[in-house]
Backbone bond lengths (Angstrom), bond angles and torsions (degrees), N, CA, C in turn:
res aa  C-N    CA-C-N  psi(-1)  N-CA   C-N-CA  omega(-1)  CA-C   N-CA-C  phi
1 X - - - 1.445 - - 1.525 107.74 -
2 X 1.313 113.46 136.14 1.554 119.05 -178.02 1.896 95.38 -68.91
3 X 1.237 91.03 156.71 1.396 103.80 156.75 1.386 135.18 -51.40
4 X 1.356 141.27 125.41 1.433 153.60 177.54 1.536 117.21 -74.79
5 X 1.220 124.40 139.65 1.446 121.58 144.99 1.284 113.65 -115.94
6 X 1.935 127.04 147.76 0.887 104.64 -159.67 1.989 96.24 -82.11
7 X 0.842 139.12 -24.73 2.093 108.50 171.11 1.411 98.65 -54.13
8 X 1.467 136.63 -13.63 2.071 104.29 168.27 1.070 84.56 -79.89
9 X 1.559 146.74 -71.68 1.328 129.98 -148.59 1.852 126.85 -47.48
10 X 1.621 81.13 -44.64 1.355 86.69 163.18 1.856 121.19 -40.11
11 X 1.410 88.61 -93.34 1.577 100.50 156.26 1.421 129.42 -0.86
12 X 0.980 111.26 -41.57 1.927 127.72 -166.10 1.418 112.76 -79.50
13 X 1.260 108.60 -42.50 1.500 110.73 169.60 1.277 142.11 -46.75
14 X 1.036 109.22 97.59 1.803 136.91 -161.05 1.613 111.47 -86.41
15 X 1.551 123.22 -6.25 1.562 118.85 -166.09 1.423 94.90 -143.89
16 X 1.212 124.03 10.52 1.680 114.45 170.99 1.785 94.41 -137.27
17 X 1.707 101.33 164.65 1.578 110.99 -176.51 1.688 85.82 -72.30
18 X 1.543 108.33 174.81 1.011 133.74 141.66 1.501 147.10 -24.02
19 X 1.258 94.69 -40.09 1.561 121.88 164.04 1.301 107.77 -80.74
20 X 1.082 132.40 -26.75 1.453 136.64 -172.26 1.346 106.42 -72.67
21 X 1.628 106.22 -51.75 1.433 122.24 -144.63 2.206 80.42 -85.04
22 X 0.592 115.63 -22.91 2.059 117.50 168.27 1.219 105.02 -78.15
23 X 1.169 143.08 -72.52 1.339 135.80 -170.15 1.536 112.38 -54.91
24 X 1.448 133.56 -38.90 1.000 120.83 -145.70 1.691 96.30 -101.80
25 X 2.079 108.57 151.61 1.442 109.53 -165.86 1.457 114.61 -79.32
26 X 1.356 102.41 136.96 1.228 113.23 164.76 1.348 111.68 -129.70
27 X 1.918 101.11 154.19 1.373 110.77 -127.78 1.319 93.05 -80.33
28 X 1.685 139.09 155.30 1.004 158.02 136.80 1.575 130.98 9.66
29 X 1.669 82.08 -81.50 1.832 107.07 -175.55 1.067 114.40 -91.81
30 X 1.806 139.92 49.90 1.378 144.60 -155.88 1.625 82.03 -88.27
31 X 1.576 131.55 -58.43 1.570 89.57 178.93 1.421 128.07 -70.96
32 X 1.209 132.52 7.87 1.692 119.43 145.94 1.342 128.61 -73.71
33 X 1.258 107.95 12.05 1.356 108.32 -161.13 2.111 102.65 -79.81
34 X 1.505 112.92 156.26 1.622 86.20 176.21 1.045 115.64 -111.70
35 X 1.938 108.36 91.16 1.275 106.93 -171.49 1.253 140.68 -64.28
36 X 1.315 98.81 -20.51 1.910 119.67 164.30 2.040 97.62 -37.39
37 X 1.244 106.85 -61.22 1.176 117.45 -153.18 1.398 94.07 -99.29
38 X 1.386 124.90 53.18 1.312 113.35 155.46 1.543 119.60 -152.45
39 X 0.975 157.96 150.63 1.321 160.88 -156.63 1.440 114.94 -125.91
40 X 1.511 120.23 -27.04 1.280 139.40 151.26 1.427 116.82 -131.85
41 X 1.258 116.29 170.74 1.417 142.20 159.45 1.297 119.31 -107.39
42 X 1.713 105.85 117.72 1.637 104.27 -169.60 0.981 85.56 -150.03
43 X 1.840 102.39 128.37 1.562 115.00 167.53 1.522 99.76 -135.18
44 X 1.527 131.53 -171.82 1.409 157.55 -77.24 0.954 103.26 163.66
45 X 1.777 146.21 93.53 1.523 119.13 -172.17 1.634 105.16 -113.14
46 X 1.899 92.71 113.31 1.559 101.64 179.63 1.112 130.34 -46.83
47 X 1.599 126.85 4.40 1.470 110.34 -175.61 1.683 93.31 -114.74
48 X 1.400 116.23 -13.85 1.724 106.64 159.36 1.526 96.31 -128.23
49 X 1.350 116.14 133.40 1.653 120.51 155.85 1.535 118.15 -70.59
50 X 1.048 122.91 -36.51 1.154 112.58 157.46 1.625 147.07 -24.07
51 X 1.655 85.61 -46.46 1.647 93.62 -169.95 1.707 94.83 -115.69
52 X 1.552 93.10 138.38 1.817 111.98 170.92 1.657 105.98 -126.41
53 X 1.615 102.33 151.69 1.189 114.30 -176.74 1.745 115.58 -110.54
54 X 0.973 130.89 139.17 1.553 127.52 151.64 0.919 148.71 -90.88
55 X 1.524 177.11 111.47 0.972 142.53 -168.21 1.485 101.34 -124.66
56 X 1.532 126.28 149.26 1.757 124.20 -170.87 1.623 96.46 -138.99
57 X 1.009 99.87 137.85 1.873 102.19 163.12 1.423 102.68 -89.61
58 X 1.422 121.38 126.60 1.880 127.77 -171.18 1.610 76.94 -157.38
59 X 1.893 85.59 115.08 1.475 113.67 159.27 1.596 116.63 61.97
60 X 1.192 92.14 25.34 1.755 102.28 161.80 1.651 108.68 90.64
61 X 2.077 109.27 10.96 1.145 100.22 172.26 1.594 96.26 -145.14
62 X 1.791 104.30 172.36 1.744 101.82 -164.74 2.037 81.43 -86.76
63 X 1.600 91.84 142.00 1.577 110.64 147.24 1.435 134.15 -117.70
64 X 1.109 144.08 84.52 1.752 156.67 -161.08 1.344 101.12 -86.60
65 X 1.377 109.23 114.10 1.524 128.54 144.78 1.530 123.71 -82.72
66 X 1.551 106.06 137.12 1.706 102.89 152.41 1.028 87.47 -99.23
67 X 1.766 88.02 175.44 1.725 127.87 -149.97 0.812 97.34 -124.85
68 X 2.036 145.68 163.47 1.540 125.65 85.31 1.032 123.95 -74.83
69 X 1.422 122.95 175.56 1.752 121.94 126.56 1.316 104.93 -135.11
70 X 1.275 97.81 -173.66 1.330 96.94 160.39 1.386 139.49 -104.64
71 X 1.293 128.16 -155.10 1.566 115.96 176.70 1.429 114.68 -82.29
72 X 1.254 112.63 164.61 2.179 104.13 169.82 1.272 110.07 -45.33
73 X 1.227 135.68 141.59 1.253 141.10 152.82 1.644 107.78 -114.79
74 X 1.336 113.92 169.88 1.299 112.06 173.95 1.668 137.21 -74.38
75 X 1.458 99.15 -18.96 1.328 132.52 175.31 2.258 95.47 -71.64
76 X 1.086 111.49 -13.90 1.016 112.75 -163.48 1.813 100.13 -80.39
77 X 1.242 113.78 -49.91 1.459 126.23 163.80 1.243 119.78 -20.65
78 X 1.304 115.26 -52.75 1.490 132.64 177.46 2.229 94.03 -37.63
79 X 1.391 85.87 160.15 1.544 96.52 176.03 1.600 109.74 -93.47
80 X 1.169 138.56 108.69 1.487 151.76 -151.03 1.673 108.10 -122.84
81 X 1.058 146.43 129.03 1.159 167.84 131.40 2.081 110.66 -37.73
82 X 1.303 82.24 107.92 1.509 91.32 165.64 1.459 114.38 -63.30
83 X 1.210 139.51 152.02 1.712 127.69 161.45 1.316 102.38 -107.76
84 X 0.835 152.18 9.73 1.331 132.09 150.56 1.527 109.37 -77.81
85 X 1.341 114.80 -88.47 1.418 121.41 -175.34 1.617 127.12 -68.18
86 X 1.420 118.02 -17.60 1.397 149.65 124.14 2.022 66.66 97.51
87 X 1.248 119.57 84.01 0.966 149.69 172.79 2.233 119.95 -102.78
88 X 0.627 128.17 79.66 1.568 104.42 -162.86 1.734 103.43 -69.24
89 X 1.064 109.53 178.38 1.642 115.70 -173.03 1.291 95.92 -177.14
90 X 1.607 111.28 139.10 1.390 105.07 171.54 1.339 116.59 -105.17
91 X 1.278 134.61 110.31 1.516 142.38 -143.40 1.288 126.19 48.35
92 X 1.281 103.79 33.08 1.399 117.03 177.91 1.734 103.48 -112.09
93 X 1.102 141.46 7.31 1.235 129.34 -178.55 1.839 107.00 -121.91
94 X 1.039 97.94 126.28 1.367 106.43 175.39 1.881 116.14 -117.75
95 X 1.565 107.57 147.19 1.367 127.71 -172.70 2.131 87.14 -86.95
96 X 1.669 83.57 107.68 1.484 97.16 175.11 1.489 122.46 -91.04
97 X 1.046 139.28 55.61 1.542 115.83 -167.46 1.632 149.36 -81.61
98 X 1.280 141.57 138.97 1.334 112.15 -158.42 1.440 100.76 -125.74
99 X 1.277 101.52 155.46 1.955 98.88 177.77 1.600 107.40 -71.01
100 X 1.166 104.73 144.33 1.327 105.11 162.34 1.322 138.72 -68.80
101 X 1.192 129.80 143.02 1.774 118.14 -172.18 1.440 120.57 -65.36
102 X 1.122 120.62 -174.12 1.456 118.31 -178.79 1.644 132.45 44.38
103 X 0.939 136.42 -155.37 1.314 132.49 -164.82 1.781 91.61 -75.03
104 X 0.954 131.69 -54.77 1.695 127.04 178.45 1.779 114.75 -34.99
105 X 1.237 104.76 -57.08 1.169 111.40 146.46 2.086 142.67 -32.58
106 X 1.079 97.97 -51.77 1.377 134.14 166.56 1.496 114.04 -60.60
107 X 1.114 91.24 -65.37 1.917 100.58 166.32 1.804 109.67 -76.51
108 X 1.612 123.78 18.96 1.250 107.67 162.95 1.253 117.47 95.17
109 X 1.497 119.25 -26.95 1.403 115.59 177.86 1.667 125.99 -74.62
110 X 1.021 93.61 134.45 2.025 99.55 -168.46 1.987 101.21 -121.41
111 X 1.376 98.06 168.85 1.318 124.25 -165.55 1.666 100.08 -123.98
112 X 1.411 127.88 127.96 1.286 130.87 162.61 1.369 131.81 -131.12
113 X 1.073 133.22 169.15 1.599 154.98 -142.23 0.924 144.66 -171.51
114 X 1.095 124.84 102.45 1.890 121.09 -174.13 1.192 114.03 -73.76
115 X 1.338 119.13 97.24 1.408 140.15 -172.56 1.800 112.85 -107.23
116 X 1.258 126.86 140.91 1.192 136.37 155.16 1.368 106.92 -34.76
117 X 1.639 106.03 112.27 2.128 112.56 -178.71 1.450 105.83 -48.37
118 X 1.586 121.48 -50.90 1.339 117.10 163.59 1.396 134.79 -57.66
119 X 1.200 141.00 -13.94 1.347 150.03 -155.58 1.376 110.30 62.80
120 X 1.006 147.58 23.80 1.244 115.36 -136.11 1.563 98.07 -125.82
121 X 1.488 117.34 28.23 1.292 128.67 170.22 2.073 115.76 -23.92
122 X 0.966 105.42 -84.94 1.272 113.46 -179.71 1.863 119.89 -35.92
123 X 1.640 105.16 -17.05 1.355 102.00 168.66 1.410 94.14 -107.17
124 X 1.117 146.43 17.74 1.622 133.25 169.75 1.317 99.06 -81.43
125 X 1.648 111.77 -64.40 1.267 133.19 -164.47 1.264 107.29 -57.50
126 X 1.346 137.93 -18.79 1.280 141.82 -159.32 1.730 100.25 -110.05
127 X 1.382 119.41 -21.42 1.827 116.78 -162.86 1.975 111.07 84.79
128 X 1.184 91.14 11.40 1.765 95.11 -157.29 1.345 85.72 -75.88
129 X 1.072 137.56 -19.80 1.998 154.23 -119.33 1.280 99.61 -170.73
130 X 1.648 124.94 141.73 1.110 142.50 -179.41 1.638 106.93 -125.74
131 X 0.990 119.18 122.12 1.251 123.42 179.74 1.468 127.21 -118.89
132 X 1.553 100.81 9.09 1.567 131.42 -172.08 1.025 150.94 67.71
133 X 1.422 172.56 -150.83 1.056 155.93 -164.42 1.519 130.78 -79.80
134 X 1.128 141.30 92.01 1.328 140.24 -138.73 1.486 136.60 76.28
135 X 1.563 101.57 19.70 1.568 106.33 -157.82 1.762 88.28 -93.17
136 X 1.287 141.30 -26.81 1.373 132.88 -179.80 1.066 111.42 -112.09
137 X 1.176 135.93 93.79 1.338 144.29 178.80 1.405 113.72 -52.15
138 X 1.562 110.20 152.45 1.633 100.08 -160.46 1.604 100.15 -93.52
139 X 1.540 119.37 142.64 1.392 134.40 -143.77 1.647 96.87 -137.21
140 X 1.436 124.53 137.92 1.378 104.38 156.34 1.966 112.32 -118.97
141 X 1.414 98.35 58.38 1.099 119.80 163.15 1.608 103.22 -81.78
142 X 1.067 115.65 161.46 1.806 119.84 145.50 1.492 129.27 -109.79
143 X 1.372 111.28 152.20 1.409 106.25 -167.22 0.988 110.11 -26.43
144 X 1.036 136.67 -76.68 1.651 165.40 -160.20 1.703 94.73 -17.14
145 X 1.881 80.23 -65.79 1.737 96.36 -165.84 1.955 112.15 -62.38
146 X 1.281 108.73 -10.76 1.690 119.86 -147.12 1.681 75.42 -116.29
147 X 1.360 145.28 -45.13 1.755 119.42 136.61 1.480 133.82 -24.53
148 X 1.229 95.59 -61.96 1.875 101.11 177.48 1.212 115.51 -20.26
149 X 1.664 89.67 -73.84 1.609 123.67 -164.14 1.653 98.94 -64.79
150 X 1.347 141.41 -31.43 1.383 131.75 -160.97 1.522 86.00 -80.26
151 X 1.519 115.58 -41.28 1.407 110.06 -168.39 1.421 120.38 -80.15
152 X 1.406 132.12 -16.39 1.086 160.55 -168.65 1.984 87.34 -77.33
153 X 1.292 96.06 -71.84 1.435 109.83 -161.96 1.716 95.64 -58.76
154 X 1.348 123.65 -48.10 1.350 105.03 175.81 1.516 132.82 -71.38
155 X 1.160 91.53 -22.61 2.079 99.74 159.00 1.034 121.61 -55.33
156 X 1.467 112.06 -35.39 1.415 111.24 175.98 1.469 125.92 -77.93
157 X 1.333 106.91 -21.68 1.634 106.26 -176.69 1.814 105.96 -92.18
158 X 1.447 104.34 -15.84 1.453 109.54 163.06 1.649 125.12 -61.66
159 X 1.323 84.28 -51.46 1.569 103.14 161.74 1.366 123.29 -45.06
160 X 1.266 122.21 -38.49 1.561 128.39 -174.03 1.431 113.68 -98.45
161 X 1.291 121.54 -24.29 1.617 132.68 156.37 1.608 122.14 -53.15
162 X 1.806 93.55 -44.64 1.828 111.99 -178.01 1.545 104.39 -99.12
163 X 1.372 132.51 12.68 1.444 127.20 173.08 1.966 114.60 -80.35
């Protein structure tokens, strides 16, 4: 993924007004970020836990979702499967959901996903990130191919947010 500034990130946001896409935090240290090693940008915004952000390059331009989830629950403990990077974590996966754009959106309707609570797919899939003992099941894909699919799988839930 090319490098970000946050006015593109800003910019990118496809499921909140304008006003949204200004108020809401974006992260700090975007040039530390390791963009080599990432396929998206997914953060956590410390002044609500609730809400997470994304940002994806699709088709040669950035697209940014907001998020919810919800709070920990106990059911959360359980060992859960990311769908994107299909990562397991035990209380590490959270039900992300985002409104949809346009009038679908407008009228309330949202799109969801069991996503890594951190975002942080692209360092699971890579070893960059440890997620602990049994969290990557053994695959005889290759990286390469175990990219595709993280990116594949997040096109698609982009896709269903922007339909």
């Amino acid at each position: 993924m090319k490098p970000l500034t946050e006015p593109e990130i800003r910019a990118a946001f496809v499921n909140c007004s304008k006003g949204e896409a200004k108020r809401l935090h974006v992260p700090r240290d975007l040039s530390e970020q390791p963009w080599d090693d990432l396929d998206f940008l997914g953060w956590r915004d410390p002044q609500a836990p609730d809400r997470s952000y994304l940002v994806a390059e699709l088709d040669g331009r950035a697209v940014a979702l907001a998020l919810r989830s919800s709070s920990a629950a106990a059911w959360q403990a359980r060992l859960s499967m990311c769908s994107m990077c299909l990562t397991t974590h035990s209380g590490g996966v959270s039900l992300m959901v985002a409104a949809k754009t346009g009038k679908a959106g407008q009228q309330g309707n949202t799109v969801g996903a069991y996503m890594c609570s951190d975002l942080a797919c692209p360092l699971y899939v890579r070893g960059k990130k440890d997620a602990g003992i049994g969290a990557r099941l053994h695959e005889t894909l290759t990286l390469e191919e175990k990219i595709q699919r993280t990116v594949a799988n997040l096109a698609a839930f982009i896709a269903k947010v922007t339909a």
